[in-house]
TORLUMLO-688041 format. One record per residue (C-alpha): residue number from 1; residue in one letter; x, y, z. Coordinates in steps of 0.25 Angstrom, whole numbers. Layout:
REM TORLUMLO-688041
(NUM; A; (X; Y; Z))
...
//
This chain:
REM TORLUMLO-688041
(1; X; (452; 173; 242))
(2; X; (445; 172; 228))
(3; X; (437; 161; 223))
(4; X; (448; 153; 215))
(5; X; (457; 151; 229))
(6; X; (444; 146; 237))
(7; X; (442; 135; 226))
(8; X; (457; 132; 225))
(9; X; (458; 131; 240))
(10; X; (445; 121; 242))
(11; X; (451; 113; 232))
(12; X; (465; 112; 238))
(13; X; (464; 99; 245))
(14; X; (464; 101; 261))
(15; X; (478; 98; 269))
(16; X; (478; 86; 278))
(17; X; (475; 88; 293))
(18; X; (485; 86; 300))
(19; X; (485; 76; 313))
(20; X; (475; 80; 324))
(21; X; (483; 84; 337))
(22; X; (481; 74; 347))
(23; X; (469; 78; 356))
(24; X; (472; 83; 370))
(25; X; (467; 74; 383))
(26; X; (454; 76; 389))
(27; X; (461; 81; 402))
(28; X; (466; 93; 394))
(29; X; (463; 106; 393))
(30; X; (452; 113; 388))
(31; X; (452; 119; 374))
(32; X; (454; 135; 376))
(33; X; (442; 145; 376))
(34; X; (442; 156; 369))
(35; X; (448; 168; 373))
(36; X; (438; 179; 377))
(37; X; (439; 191; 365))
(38; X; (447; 202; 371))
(39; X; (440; 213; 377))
(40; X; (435; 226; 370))
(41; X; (440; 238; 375))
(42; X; (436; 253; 375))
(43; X; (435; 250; 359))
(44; X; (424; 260; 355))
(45; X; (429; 270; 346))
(46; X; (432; 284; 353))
(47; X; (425; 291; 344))
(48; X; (414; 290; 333))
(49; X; (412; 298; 321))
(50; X; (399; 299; 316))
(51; X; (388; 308; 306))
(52; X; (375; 311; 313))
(53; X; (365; 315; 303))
(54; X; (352; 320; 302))
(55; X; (343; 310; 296))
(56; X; (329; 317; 296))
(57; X; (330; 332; 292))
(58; X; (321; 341; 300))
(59; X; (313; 352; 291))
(60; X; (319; 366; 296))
(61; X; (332; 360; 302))
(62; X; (346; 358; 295))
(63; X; (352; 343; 298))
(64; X; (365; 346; 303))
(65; X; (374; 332; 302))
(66; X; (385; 330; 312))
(67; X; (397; 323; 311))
(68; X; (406; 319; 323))
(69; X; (415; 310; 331))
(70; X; (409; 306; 346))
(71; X; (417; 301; 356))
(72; X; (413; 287; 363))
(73; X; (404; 288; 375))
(74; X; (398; 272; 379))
(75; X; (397; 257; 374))
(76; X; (384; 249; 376))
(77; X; (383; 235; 374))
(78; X; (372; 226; 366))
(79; X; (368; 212; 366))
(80; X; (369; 213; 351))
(81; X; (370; 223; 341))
(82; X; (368; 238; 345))
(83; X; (356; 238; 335))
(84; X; (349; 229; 342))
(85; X; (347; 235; 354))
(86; X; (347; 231; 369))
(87; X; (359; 240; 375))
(88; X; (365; 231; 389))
(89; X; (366; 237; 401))
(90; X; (378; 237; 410))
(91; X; (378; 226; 419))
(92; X; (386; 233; 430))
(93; X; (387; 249; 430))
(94; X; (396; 257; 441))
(95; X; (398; 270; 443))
(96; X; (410; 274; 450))
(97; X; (420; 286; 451))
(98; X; (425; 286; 436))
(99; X; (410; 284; 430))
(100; X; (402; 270; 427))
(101; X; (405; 259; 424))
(102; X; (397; 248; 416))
(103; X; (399; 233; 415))
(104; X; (390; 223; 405))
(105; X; (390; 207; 406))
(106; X; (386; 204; 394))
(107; X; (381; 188; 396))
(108; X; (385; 179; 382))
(109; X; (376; 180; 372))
(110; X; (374; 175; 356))
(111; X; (378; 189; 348))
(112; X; (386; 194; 358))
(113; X; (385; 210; 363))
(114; X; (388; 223; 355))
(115; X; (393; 236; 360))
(116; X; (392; 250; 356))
(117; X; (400; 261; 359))
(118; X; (393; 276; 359))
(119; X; (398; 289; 357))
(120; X; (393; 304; 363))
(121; X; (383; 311; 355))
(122; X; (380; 301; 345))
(123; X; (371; 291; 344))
(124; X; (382; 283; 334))
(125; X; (388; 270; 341))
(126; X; (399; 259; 336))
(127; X; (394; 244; 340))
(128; X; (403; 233; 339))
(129; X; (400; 219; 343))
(130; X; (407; 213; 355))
(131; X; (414; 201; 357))
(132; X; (405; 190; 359))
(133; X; (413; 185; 371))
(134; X; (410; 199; 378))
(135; X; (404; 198; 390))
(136; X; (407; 213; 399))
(137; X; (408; 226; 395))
(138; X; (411; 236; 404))
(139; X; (412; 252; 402))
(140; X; (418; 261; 410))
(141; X; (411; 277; 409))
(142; X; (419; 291; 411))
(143; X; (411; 297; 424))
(144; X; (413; 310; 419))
(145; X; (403; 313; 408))
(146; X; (389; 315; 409))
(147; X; (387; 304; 401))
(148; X; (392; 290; 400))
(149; X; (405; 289; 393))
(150; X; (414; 276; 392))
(151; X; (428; 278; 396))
(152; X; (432; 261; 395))
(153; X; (422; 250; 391))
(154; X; (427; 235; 388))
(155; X; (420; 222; 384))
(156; X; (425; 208; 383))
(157; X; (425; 195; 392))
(158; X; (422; 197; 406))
(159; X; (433; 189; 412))
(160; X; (444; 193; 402))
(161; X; (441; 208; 407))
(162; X; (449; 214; 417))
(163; X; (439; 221; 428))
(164; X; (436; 238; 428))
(165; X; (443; 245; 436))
(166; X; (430; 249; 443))
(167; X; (426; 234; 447))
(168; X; (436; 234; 459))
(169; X; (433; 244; 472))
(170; X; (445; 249; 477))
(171; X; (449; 241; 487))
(172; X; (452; 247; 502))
(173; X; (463; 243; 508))
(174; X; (465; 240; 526))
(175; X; (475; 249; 525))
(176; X; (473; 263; 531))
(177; X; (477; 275; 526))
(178; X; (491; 282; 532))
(179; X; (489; 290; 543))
(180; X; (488; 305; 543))
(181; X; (501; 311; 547))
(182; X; (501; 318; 560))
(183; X; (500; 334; 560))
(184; X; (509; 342; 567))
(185; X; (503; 354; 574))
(186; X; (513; 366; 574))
(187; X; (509; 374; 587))
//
């Protein structure tokens, strides 16, 4: 908007309010809460381009900058911004046949949490800030590197989330398995 439409605006007169709605009886229900944000999901990006340089040259050695794009590896989550420090720990870790698994409740707090996602043989990371009604994280790890990889990881409200597939044990049944068949000897 430009100047001359702010002032023309302020000194347009205001409409008239229309009537108030009559108010609802006291037995009547409450106003709504707000809906908890919608979960974020596996929103790191996949890979990351970045320039690693040397920034203090060494008498007798060439500098030999690199360029590259790494692939995602992990998330880790802050009461704050990354810069500030002070990395939570999961709250819950499990390690079953498909790697580990790691949950976080994250108690309300004023400033909310931060996450950042991390990528193999840099030390380069993406932060964003999470909603501030976030209150779980989980992540799910690929058991078949060395190292930790992140396969799935989702945050939001804990009540809204549906539970990971590695939460229930697979329940046994009464049921008992078929018999055998008979074998026939052949004599």
């Amino acid at each position: 908007m430009t100047w001359a439409h702010l002032v023309a605006m302020a000194a347009t007169p205001a409409p008239t309010p229309a009537p108030a709605a009559p108010r609802a009886p006291a037995s009547a229900a409450p106003a709504a809460v707000a809906a908890p944000s919608k979960p974020l999901s596996d929103a790191c990006p996949a890979q990351l381009t970045v320039k690693q340089t040397v920034t203090e040259p060494i008498a007798g050695w060439t500098p030999q900058d690199q360029q590259g794009s790494y692939p995602f590896v992990r998330v880790a989550f802050y009461p704050g911004p990354p810069v500030e420090g002070g990395l939570i720990v999961p709250t819950v870790e499990f390690k079953g046949q498909a790697g580990l698994h790691d949950t976080w409740d994250l108690p309300r707090r004023d400033g909310g949490y931060w996450m950042t996602c991390s990528y193999a043989n840099t030390t380069a990371t993406v932060a964003r800030k999470l909603a501030d009604d976030t209150d779980y994280c989980r992540a799910d790890y690929d058991g078949r590197f060395l190292t930790l990889v992140v396969k799935h990881w989702s945050c939001g409200v804990k009540r809204t989330m549906p539970p990971p597939p590695w939460a229930h044990a697979p329940t046994r049944s009464n049921a008992r398995p078929a018999a055998r068949p008979a074998i026939k000897r052949v004599e």
